[in-house]
MIPA-909637 format. One record per residue (C-alpha): x, y, z; residue in one letter. Coordinates in Angstrom, 1 decimal, always signed. Layout:
REM MIPA-909637
- X, Y, Z, A
...
This chain:
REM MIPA-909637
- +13.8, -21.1, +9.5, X
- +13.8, -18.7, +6.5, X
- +11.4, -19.8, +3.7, X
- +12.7, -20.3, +0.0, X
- +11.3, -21.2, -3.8, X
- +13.4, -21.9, -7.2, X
- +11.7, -20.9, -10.3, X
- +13.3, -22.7, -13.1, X
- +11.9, -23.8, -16.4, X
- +14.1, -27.0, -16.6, X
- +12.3, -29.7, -14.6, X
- +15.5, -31.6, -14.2, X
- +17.3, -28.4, -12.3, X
- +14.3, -27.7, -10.1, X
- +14.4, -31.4, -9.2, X
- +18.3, -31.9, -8.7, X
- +17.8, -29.0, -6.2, X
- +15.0, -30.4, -4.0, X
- +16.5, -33.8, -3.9, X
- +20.2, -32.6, -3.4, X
- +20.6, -30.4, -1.0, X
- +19.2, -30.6, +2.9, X
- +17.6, -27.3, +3.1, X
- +16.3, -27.8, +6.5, X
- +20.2, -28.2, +7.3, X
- +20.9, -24.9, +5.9, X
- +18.3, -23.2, +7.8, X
- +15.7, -22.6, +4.7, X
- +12.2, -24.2, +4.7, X
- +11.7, -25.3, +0.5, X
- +7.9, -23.9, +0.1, X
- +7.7, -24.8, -3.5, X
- +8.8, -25.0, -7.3, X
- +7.8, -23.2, -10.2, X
- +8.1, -23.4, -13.8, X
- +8.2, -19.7, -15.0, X
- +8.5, -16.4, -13.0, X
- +4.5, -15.4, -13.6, X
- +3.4, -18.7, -11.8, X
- +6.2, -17.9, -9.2, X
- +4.9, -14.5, -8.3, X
- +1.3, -15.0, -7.4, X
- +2.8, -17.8, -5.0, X
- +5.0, -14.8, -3.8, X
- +2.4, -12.5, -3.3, X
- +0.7, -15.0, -1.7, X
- +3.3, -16.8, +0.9, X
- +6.3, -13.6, +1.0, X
- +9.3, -16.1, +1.1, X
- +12.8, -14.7, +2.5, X
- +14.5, -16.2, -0.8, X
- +13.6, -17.0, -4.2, X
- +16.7, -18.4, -6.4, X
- +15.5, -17.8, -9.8, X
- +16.6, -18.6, -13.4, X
- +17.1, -16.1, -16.3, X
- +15.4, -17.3, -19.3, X
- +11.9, -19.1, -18.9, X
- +8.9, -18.7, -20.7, X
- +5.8, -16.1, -19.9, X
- +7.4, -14.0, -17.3, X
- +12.3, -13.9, -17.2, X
- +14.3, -13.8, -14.0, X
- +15.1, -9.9, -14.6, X
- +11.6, -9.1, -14.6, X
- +11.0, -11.7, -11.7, X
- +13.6, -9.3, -9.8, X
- +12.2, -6.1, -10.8, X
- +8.8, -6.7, -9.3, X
- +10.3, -8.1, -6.4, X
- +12.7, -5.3, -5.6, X
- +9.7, -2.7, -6.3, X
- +7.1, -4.5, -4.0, X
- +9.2, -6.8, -1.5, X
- +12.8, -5.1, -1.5, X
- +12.7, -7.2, +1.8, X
- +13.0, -10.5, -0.6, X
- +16.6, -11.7, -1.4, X
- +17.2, -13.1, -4.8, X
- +19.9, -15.4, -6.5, X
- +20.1, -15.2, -10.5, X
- +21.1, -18.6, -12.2, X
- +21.6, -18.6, -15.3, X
- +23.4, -20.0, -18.7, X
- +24.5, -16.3, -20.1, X
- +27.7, -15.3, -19.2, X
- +26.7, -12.1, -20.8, X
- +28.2, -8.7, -18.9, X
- +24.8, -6.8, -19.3, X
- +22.3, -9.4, -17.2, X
- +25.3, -9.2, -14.7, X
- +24.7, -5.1, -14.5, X
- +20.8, -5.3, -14.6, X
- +21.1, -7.6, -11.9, X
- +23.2, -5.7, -10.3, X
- +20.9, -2.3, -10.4, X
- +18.2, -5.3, -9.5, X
- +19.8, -5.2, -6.1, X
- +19.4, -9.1, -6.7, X
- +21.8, -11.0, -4.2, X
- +24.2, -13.3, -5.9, X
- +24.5, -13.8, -9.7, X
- +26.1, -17.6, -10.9, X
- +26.4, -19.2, -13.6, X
- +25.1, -22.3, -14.6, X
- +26.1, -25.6, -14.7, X
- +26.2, -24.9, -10.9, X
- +27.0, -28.2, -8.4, X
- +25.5, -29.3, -5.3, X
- +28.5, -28.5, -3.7, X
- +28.5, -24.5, -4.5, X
- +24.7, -24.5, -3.7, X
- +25.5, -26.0, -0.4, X
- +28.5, -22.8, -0.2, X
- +26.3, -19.9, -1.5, X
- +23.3, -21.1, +0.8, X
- +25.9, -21.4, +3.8, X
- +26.5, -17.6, +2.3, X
- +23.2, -16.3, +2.7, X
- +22.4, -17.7, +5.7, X
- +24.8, -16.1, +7.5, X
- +23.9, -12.6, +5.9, X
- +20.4, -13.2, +6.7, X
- +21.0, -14.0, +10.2, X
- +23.6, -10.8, +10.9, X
- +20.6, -8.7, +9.5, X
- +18.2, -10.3, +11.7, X
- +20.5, -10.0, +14.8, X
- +21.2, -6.7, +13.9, X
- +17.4, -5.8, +13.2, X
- +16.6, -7.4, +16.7, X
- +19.3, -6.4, +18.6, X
- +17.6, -4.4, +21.3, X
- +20.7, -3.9, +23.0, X
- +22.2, -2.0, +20.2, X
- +18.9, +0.3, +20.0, X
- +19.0, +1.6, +23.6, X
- +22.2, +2.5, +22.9, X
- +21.6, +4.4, +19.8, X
- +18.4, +6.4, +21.8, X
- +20.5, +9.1, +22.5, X
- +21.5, +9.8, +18.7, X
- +18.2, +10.7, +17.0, X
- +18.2, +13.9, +15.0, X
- +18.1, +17.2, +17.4, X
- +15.1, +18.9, +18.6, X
- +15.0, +21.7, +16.8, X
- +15.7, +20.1, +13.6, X
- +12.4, +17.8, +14.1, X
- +10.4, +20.9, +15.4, X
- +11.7, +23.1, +12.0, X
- +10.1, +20.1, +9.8, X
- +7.2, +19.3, +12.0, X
- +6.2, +23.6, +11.2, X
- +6.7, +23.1, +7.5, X
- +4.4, +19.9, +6.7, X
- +1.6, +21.3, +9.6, X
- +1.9, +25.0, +9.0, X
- +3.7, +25.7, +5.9, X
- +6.9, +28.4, +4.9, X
- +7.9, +30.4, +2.2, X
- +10.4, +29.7, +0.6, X
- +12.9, +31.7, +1.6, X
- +12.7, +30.8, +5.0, X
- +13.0, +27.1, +3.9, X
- +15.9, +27.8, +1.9, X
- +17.4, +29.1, +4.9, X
- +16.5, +26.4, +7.0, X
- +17.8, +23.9, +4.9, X
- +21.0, +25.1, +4.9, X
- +21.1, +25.8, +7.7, X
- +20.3, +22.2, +9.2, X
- +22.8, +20.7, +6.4, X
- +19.6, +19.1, +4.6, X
- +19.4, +18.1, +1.4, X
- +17.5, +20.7, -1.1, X
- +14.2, +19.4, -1.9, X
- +13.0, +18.8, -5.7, X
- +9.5, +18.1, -7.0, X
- +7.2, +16.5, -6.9, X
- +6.5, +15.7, -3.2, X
- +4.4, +13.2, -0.7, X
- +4.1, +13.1, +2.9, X
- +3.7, +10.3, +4.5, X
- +2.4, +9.6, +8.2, X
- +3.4, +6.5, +10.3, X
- +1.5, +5.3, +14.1, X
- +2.1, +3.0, +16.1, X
- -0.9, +1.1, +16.4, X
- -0.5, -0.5, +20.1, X
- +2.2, -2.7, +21.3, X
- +1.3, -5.7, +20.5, X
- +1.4, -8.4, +23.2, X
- +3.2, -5.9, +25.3, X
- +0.3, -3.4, +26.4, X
- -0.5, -5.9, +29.1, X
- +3.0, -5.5, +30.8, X
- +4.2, -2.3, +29.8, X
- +3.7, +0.4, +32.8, X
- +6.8, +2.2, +32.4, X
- +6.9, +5.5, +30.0, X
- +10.7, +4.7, +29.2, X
- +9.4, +1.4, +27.7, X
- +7.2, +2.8, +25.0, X
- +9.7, +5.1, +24.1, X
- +12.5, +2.7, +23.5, X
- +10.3, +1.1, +21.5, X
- +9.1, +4.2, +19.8, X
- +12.5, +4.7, +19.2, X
- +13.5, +1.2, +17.5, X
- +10.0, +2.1, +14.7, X
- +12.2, +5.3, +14.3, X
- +15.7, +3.2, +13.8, X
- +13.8, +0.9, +11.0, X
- +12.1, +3.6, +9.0, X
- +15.8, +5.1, +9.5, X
- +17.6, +2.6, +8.4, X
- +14.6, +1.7, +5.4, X
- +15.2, +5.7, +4.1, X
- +19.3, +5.8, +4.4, X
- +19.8, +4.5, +0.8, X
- +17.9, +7.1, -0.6, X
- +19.0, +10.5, -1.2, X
- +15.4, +11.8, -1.7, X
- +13.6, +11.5, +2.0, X
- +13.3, +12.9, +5.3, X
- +12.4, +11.3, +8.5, X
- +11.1, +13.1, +11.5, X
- +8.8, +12.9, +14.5, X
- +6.2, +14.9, +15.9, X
- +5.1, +16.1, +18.7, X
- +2.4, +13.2, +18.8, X
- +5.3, +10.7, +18.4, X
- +4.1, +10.0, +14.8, X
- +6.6, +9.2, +12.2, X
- +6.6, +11.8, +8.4, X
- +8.8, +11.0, +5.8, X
- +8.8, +13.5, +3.3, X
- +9.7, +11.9, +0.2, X
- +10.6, +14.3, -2.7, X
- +12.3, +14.0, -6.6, X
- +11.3, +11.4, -8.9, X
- +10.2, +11.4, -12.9, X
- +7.1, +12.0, -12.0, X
- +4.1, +11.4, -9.3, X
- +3.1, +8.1, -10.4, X
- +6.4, +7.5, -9.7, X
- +7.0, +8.6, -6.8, X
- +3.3, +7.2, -5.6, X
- +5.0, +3.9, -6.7, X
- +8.2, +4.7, -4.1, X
- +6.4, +5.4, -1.3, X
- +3.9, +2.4, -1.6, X
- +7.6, +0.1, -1.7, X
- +8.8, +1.9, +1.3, X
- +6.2, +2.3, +3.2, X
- +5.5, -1.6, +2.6, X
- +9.1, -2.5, +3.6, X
- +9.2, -0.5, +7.0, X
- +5.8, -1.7, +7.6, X
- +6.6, -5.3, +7.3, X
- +10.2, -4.7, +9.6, X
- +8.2, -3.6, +12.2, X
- +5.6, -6.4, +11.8, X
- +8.7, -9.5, +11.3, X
- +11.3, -7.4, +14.6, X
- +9.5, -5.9, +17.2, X
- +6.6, -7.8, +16.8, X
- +3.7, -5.1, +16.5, X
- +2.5, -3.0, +13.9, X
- +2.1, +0.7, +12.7, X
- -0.7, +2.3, +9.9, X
- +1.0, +4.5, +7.4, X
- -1.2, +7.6, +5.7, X
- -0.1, +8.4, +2.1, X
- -1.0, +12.2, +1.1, X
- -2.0, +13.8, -1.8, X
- +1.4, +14.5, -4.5, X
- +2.1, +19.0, -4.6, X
- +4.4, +20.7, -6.8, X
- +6.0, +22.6, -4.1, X
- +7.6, +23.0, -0.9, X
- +5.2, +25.5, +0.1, X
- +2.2, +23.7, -0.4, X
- +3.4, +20.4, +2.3, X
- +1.0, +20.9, +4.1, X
- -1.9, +20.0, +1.8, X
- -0.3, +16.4, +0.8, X
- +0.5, +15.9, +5.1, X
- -3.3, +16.8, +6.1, X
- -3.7, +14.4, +3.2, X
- -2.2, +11.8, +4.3, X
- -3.5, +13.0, +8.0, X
- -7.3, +12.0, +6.2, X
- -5.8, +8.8, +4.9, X
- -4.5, +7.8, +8.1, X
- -8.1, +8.0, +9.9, X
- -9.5, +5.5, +7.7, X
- -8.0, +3.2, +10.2, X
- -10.9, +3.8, +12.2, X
- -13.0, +1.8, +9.6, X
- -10.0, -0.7, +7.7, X
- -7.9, -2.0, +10.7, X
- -4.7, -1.9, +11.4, X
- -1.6, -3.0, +10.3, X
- -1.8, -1.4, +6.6, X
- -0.8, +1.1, +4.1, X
- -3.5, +3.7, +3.0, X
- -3.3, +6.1, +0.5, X
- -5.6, +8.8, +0.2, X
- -5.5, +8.5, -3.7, X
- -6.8, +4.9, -2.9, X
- -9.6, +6.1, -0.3, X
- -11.1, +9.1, -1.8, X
- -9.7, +9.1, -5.9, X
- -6.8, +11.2, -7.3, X
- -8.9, +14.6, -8.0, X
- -7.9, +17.1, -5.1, X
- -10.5, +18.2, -3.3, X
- -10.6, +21.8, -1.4, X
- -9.0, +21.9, +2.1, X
- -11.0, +22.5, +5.1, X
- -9.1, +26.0, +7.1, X
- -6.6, +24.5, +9.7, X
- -8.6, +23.3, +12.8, X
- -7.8, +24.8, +16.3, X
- -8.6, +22.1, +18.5, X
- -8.6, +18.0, +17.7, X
- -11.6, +16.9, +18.5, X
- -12.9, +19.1, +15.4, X
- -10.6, +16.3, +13.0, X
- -11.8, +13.8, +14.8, X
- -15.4, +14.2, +14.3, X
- -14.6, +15.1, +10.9, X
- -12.8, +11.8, +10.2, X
- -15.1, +10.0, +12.1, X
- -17.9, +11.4, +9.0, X
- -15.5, +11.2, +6.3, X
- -15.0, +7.5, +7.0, X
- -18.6, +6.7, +6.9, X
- -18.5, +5.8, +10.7, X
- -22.3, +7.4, +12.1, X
- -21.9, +5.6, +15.6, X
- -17.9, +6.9, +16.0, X
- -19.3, +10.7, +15.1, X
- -22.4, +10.0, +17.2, X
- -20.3, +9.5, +20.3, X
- -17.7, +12.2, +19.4, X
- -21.2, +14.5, +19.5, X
- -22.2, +13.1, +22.8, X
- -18.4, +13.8, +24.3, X
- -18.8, +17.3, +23.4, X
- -22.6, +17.7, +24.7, X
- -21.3, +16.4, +27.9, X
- -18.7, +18.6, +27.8, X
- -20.6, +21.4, +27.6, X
- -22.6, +20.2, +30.7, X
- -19.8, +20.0, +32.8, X
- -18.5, +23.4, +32.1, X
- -22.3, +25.2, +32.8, X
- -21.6, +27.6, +29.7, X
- -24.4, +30.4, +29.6, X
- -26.6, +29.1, +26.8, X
- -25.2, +31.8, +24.5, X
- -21.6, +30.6, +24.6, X
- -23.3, +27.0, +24.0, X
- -25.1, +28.4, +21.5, X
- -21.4, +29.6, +19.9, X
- -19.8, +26.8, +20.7, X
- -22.5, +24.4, +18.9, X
- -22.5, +26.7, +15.8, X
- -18.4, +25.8, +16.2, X
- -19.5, +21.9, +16.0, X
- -22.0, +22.6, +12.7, X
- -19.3, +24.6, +11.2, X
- -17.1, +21.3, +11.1, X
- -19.7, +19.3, +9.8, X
- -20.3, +22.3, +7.1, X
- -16.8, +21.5, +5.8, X
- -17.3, +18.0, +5.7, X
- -20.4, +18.5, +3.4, X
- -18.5, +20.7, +1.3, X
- -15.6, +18.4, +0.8, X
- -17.6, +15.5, +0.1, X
- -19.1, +17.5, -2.9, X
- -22.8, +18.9, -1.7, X
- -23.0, +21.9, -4.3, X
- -26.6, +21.2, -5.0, X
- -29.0, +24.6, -4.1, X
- -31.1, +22.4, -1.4, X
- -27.7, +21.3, +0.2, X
- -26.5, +25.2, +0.0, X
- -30.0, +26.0, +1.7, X
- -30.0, +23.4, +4.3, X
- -26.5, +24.6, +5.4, X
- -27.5, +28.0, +5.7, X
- -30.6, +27.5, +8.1, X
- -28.0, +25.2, +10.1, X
- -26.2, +28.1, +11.9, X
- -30.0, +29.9, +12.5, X
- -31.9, +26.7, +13.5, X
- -29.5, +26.3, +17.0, X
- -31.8, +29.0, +18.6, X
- -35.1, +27.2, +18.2, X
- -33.9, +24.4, +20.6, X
- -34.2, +24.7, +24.6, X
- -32.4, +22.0, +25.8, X
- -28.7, +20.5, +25.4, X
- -30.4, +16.9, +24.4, X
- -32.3, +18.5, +21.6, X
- -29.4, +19.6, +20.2, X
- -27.4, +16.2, +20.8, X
- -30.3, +15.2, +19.0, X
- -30.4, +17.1, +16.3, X
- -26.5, +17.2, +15.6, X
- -26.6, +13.1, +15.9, X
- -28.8, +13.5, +12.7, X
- -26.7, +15.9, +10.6, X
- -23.3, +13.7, +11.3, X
- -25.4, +10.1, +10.6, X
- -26.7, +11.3, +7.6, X
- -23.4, +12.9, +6.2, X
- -21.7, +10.1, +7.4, X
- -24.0, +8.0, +5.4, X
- -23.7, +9.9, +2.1, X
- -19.6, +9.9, +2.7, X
- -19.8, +6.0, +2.4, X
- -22.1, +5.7, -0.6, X
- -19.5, +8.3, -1.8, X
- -16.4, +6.2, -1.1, X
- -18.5, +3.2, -2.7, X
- -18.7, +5.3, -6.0, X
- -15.2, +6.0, -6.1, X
- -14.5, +2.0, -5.3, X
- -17.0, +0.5, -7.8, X
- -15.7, +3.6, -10.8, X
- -12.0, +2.5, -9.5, X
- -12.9, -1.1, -10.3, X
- -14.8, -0.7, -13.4, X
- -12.1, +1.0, -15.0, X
- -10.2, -1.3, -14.0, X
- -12.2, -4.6, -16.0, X
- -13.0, -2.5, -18.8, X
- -9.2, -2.2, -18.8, X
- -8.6, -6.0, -18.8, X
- -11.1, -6.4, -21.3, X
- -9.1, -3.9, -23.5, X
- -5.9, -5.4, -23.2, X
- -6.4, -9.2, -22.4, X
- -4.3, -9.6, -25.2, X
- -1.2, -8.2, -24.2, X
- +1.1, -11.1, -22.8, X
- +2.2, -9.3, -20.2, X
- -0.7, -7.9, -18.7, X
- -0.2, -7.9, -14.7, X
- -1.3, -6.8, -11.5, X
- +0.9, -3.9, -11.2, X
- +0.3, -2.3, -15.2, X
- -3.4, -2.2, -14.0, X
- -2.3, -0.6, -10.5, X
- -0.7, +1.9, -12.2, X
- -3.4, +2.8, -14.6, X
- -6.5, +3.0, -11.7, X
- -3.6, +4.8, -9.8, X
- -4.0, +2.5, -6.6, X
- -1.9, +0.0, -4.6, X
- -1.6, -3.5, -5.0, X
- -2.5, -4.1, -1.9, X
- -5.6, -2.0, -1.4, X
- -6.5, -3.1, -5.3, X
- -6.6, -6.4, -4.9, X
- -8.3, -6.4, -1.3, X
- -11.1, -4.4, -3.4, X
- -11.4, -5.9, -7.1, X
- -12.2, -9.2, -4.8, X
- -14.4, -7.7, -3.6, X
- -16.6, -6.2, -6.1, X
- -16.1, -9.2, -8.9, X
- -15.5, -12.3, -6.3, X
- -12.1, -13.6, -8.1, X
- -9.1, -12.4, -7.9, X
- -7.0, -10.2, -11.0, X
- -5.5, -13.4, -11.9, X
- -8.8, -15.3, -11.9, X
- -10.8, -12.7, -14.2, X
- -8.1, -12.0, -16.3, X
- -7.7, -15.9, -17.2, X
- -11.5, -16.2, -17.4, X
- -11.8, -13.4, -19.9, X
- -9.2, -14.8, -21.6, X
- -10.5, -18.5, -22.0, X
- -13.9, -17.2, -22.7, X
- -12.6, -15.5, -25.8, X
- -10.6, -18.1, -27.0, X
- -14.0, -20.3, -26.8, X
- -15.6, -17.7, -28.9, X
- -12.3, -17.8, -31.4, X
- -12.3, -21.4, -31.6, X
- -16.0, -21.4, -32.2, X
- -16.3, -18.7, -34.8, X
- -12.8, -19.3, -36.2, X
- -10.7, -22.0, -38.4, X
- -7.4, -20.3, -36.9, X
- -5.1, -22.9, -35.3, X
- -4.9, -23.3, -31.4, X
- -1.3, -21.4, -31.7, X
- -2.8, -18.5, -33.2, X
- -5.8, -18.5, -30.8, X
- -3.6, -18.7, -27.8, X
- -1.2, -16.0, -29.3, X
- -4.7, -13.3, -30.0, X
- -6.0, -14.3, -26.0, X
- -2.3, -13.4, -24.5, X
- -0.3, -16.3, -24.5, X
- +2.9, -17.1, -26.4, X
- +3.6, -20.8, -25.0, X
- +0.7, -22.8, -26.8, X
- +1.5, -25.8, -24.6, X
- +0.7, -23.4, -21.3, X
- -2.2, -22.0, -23.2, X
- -3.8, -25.5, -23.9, X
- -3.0, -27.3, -20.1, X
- -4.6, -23.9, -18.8, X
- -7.7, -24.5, -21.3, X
- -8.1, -28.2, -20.3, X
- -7.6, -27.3, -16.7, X
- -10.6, -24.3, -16.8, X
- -12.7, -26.0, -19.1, X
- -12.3, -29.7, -18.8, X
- -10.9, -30.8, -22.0, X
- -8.4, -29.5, -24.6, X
- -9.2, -26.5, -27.2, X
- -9.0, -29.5, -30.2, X
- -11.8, -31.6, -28.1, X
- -13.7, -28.4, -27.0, X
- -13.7, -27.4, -30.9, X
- -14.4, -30.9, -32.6, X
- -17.4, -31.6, -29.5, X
- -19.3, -28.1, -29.8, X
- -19.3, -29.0, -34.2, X
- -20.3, -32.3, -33.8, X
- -23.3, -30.6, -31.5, X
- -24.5, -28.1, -33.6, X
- -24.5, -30.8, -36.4, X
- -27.2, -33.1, -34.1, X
């Protein structure tokens, strides 16, 4: 049963379609009604329907800009356009919408009945063919060649000159790459229900293979992205050309979000997806892949299932590289520190000690092998911004202090206490970053409350973060959501106006962000308990007791 909502201003058309037509007949399960497209798309970020048929023109929020937020957050969502304006140019934009159908209005129960048949049966042929396994072990054999995957896997982990990847390019028949660039990293998190059947290596890499086929097939309309797999059976897509970063920041979040929730909706289990750092050139890859690398380890602390960007994690200002790391348990304690997680580096310390007491190392290779472990932790300070002349000192006397200790638990000790307290400073540090990210963000709303068409994703785009992760954190830190603070400010100002003010409710609701006077008053009476003319004609008749 595919889930559906009409948006319509016109209470008679939203009605004439819930009463006429069997949707349950057709397949689609009628989750609710809305009178403009603003109303319609918190209930869309809220309940992700399959279909939305939508009008044109309605108040606060039209259908065109309905679609556009749609296609950039949920390209996943179909849409049908009604509307009264047999105009060529809403035809093209919805077109370049990528919205499904476009009618025209007056439109009978009998052509909703035909265009829903329609739909249905485009939905379903995508779902077979999305959940066709059949079709997938077939296709196993078909993935790009080794060497090709093995060329790209060396420019995002290594880094080439250019040259070399002009050579390469051409000749592997790839497309030339154009700035700006992201890497982005995709893992399987587990398999879902399956881990407690699957014993057969062929298994998880069918199904290894079918997360390939949807990124794939999520990628093949754009000309501007690369899809490969490493050697760890993770999934990069180096995604390259658009008018600017923001930009492209805002592509890979839509991507990323659609291949994600494939995954989730077909094969039944999910994957993490690390965004990196934006660079200016093919040469410097490998700084936004360790990038998004750093972002992808945060799963250790968010959970999975989820899209993190590094912006989102750590802020937009780069930050100085640690020197490529020889062996992975050195990123792993690392991440386990950057990520604020004491107890995860604690028990990557006590791996290592035990380690070392299982190979019986002389105490002077110990000795260079624990200087090995502080060096790691040295670099994490020194990315998490210790420039202070105590820090400096501390980390010198690190390396030197080794020798006074006599036994392997004195330094599992000793090293527990360097990686709980960094760890502890690089969660205060990530709070910093959160709480700035979110004060800019109110002091924002407070700036432009007045602005009609304020939303969730003009604010993203100024704090530079992802819906997603935004809104999971504004709650957060202020307890409502953007929609709640943003009408509270709002309302609270027009209290003030009304108050202080002889201006008449339309102009009041007009300086607080709202055009329609009649939403701007039911909105009032709802938040406050009684109209702006009652609230204004009580509070005089109060200060005149």
């Amino acid at each position: 049963m595919y889930k559906v909502m009409i948006v319509d201003d016109e209470l008679v058309v939203r009605d004439g379609l819930k009463q006429t037509i069997e949707w349950e007949e057709h397949g689609f399960a009628l989750i609710g009604d809305y009178e403009n497209g603003r109303d319609a798309w918190e209930a869309i970020e809220a309940f992700k329907p399959d279909l939305i048929i939508s009008d044109i023109s309605m108040p606060l929020m039209d259908g065109l800009e309905l679609a556009g937020l749609v296609t950039a957050n949920y390209p996943y969502i179909k849409m049908i356009i009604l509307t009264g304006y047999d105009q060529f140019e809403y035809a093209q934009q919805a077109i370049r919408l990528k919205v499904s159908d476009f009618i025209l209005k007056p439109i009978t129960a009998k052509d909703m009945r035909a265009l829903l048949v329609k739909v249905r049966q485009e939905m379903d042929e995508e779902t077979k063919r999305r959940e066709d396994l059949g079709r997938l072990r077939s296709q196993l054999h078909l993935s790009l060649p080794l060497l090709r995957e093995r060329f790209l896997e060396r420019l995002v982990v290594l880094g080439l000159g250019r040259q070399e990847i002009e050579g390469q390019f051409a000749f592997f028949g790839l497309p030339a790459l154009k700035p700006p660039f992201i890497v982005m990293l995709a893992d399987i998190d587990d398999f879902g229900e399956r881990d407690a059947w699957m014993d057969d290596g062929h298994d998880a890499e069918f199904f290894r293979f079918a997360v390939y086929n949807i990124f794939e097939e999520v990628i093949s309309a754009r000309s501007n992205a690369l899809l490969f797999r490493t050697r760890e059976e993770r999934l990069v897509v180096i995604l390259n050309g658009a008018d600017g970063e923001d930009e492209l920041y805002v592509e890979a979040y839509g991507m990323a979000e659609e291949a994600r929730h494939h995954i989730e909706r077909y094969l039944k289990f999910t994957v993490t997806i690390g965004i990196g750092r934006a660079c200016s050139s093919p040469e410097q890859l490998p700084v936004s892949y360790k990038s998004a690398q750093s972002a992808l380890d945060y799963r250790f602390q968010l959970g999975k299932n989820r899209i993190l960007s590094i912006n989102d994690l750590e802020g937009s200002e780069g930050r100085a590289m640690p020197a490529a790391l020889p062996a992975d348990w050195e990123r792993k304690l690392s991440a386990s520190v950057k990520t604020g997680s004491g107890e995860a580096a604690c028990r990557q310390i006590e791996c290592l000690i035990e380690a070392f007491r299982r190979s019986r190392l002389p105490i002077e290779a110990v000795f260079l092998q624990t200087q090995r472990i502080v060096l790691t932790l040295m670099n994490v300070m020194q990315e998490l911004g210790a420039h202070e002349a105590e820090d400096l000192r501390k980390r010198q006397l690190w390396l030197t202090d080794i020798y006074r200790f006599k036994t392997l638990d004195e330094i599992e000790v000793w090293l527990k206490v360097i990686a709980s307290e960094l760890a502890e400073s690089a969660l205060d540090n990530r709070n910093l970053v959160a709480s700035n990210q979110i004060a800019k963000a109110t002091e924002y709303i407070e700036d432009h409350y007045a602005e009609e068409k304020l939303s969730l994703q003009h604010l993203c785009r100024h704090t530079l973060m992802s819906t997603s992760y935004f809104s999971l954190l504004f709650k957060q830190y202020t307890g409502e959501t953007f929609v709640e603070y943003l009408t509270r400010v709002r309302l609270e100002r027009a209290k003030e106006l009304l108050l202080a003010t002889s201006l008449k409710f339309y102009e009041i609701a007009s300086q607080v962000g709202y055009a329609d006077p009649n939403y701007f008053s039911i909105l009032f009476k709802k938040h406050t308990g009684s109209s702006p003319r009652d609230f204004r004609e009580k509070q005089a008749k109060e200060s005149l007791s």
